[in-house]
C-alpha positions as CSV (number, residue, x, y, z in Angstrom):
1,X,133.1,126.3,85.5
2,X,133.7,129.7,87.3
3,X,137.1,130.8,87.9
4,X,138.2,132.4,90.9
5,X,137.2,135.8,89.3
6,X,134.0,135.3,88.2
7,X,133.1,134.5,91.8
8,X,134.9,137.6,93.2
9,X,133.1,139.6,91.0
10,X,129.4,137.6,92.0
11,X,130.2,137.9,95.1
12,X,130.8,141.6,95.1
13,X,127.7,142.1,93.5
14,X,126.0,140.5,96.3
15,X,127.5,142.2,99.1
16,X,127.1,145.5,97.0
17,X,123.3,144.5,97.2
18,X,123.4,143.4,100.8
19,X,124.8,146.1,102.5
20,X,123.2,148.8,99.7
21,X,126.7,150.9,99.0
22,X,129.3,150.2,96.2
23,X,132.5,151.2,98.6
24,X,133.1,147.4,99.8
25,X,135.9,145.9,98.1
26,X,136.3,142.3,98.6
27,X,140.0,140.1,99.1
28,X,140.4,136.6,100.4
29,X,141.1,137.8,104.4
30,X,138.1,139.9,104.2
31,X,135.8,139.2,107.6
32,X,133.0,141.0,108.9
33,X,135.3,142.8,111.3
34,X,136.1,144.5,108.2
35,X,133.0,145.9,107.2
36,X,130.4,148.0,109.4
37,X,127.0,146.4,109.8
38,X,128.0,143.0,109.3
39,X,126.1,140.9,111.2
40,X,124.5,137.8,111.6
41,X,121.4,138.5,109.5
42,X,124.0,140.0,107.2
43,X,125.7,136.9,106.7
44,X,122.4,135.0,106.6
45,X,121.6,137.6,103.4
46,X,125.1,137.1,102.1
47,X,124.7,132.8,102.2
48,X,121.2,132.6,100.7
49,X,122.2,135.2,97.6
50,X,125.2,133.0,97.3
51,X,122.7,130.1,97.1
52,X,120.8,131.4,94.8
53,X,123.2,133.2,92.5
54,X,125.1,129.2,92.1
55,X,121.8,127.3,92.7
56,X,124.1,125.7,95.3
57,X,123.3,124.9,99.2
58,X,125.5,125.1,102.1
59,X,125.1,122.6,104.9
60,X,125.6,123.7,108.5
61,X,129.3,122.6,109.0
62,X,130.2,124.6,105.9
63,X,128.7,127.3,107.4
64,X,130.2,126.9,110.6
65,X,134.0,126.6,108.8
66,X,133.9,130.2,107.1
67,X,135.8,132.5,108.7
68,X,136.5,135.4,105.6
69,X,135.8,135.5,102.2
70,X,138.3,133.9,100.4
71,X,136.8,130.9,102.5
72,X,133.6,131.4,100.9
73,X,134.8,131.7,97.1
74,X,136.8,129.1,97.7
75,X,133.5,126.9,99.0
76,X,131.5,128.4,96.2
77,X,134.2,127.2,93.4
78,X,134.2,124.0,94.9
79,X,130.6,123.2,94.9
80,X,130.4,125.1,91.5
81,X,133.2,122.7,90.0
């Protein structure tokens, strides 16, 4: 089971490796308004590590529900258990 944490500190891997610089510093209200060169293909690279990193898979209307990132970690710890 991965605590709240250890999905923080996944996820900031993967933005670290999406966006190729270390400077990003993730919190719950966190949008792509908050970080430059966030985009759609962005996110796209941002769900499909996520995927892979928790051998998990997001369907369309969870996709369509996240708004930041605390909604994702809390998606990811759910499907995660």
């Amino acid at each position: 089971m991965a605590t709240q944490a250890d999905i923080y500190t996944a996820l900031t891997e993967i933005f670290h490796d999406v966006f190729m610089r270390t400077d990003i510093v993730l919190t719950p209200e966190l949008t792509a308004k908050g970080v430059q060169g966030w985009d759609s293909f962005k996110q796209i690279e941002i769900i499909m590590a996520s995927e892979e990193k928790w051998a998990i898979k997001f369907n369309t209307r969870e996709l369509d529900a996240l708004r930041c990132v605390g909604d994702l970690a809390t998606m990811v710890g759910t499907k995660v258990g």
